[in-house]
Structures are given as C-alpha cells and as structure tokens.
N, C-alpha and C positions, 0 to 999 in steps of 0.2 A: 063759668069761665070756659070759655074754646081753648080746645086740647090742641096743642103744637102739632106739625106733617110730621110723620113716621115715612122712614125708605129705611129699606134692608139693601145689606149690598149682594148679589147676587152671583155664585160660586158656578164651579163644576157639577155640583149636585146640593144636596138637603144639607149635606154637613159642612159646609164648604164656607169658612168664613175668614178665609185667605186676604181677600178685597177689604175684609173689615179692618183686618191688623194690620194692611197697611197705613190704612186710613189713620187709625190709633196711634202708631207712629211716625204720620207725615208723611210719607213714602209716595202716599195717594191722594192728593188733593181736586179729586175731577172725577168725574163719573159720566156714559154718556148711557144713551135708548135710540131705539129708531123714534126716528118722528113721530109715528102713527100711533105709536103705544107712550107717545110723555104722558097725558095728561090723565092715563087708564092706571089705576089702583093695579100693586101688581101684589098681592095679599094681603092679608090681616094687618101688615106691619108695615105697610108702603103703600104712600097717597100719591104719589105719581103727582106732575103740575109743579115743579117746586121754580118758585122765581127768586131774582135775585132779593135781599134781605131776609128771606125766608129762616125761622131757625127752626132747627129738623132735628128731630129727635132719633138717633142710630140704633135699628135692635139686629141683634147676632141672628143666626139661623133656628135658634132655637126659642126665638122669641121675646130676650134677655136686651133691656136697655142696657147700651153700652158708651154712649155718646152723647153731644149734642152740635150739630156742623151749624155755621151760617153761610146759607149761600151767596158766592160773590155775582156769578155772572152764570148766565144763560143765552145760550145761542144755536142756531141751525147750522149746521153744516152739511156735506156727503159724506160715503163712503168712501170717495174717491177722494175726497181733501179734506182729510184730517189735518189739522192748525197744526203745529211743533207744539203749542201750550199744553194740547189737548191732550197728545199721545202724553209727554213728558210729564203730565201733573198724574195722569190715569198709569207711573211706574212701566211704562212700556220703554222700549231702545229706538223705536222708531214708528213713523206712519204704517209699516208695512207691518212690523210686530203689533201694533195695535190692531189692523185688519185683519190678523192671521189669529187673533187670540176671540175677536170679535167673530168671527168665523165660526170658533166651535162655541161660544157664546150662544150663537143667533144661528143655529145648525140647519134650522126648520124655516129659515127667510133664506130667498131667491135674491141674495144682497148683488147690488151690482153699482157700480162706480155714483149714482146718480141717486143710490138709495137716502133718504132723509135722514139724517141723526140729528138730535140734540146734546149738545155738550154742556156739564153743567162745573160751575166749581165752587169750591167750599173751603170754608177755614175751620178745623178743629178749635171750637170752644171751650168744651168743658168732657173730661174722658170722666166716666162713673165707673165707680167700686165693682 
C-alpha cells in the first residue's frame, strides 16, 4: 500500500509548531511556498507537490503525526497579490501582514512583488491523539 504525502508546517525555528495549532484549531486553513520550491521535499516529513483531493498526513516539528488535511484547492499567485482567501485562511489581518510575516519566513529570498507563490487550502479531517 502507498503511504499518504506528509507536510510539516513550518515555524520561526525547529521548535516552532505555532502554524500547526492553528491549523488543529481551524484558525489556519491554507498554507502557501514560493513557486520554485512546491514540488521539492522540504524534509523527512514533507512531500512537497500537494494537489487538490490530496489527503496529507500533518507531523509537528518533532516528527509526531498530529493530523490528517484534505486539500481543497491549489493555485499560483505573486508576492504582490496575495487573494483576501489566502492571507485570511493562512490567520493573517491582511495582504501586507501576510508579506511582512512571509518576509522573515523567506529571510534568505530576494522576494519582490512578481515573486511566484503557491497557495494551497485544506480542511482539517481527522486531529490524532
């Protein structure tokens, strides 16, 4: 049997699983990446590539299944035009608080208005013990 996509949600650092509890409590239903890195594995615990019906299996920072999301929708957008869905589902107040937090996110990209993101979203299915 093929084993379900794994994505971690990814914090301020290693311990950081802020983004997770929201998600656990609905808070956060959307997640994005720049373009160039959707489809690249971003650790042990995250397949990257995730399309819409996809069910994705959620582990914490420490490695710890905590979830299982189904993806609704998957889209490209910029930097410079974040959707209202997008910031609003990802617990942000605005496009600009989405950029500003994506900022120290993405410290080490050269982001500018034009840069690629993909916006992803999800429905909380089943929250594990």
């Amino acid at each position: 049997m093929q084993r379900l996509k794994r994505m971690q949600f990814w914090g301020r650092d290693a311990e950081d699983d802020d983004l997770l509890l929201q998600a656990l409590n609905g808070t956060k239903t959307a997640t994005a990446d720049l373009g160039r890195n959707w489809h690249i594995p971003n650790g042990e615990f995250d397949d990257g590539g995730y399309v819409a019906g996809d069910l994705v299996e959620v582990y914490d920072r420490r490695g710890r299944l905590r979830c299982h999301i189904r993806v609704t929708e998957v889209y490209e957008t910029t930097f410079g035009c974040i959707p209202d869905k997008l910031w609003r589902e990802e617990a942000c107040t605005s496009a600009e608080d989405f950029r500003r937090g994506h900022r120290v996110s993405w410290s080490d990209e050269a982001l500018t208005d034009e840069t690629r993101i993909i916006g992803c979203h999800f429905e909380l299915v089943k929250v594990e013990g």
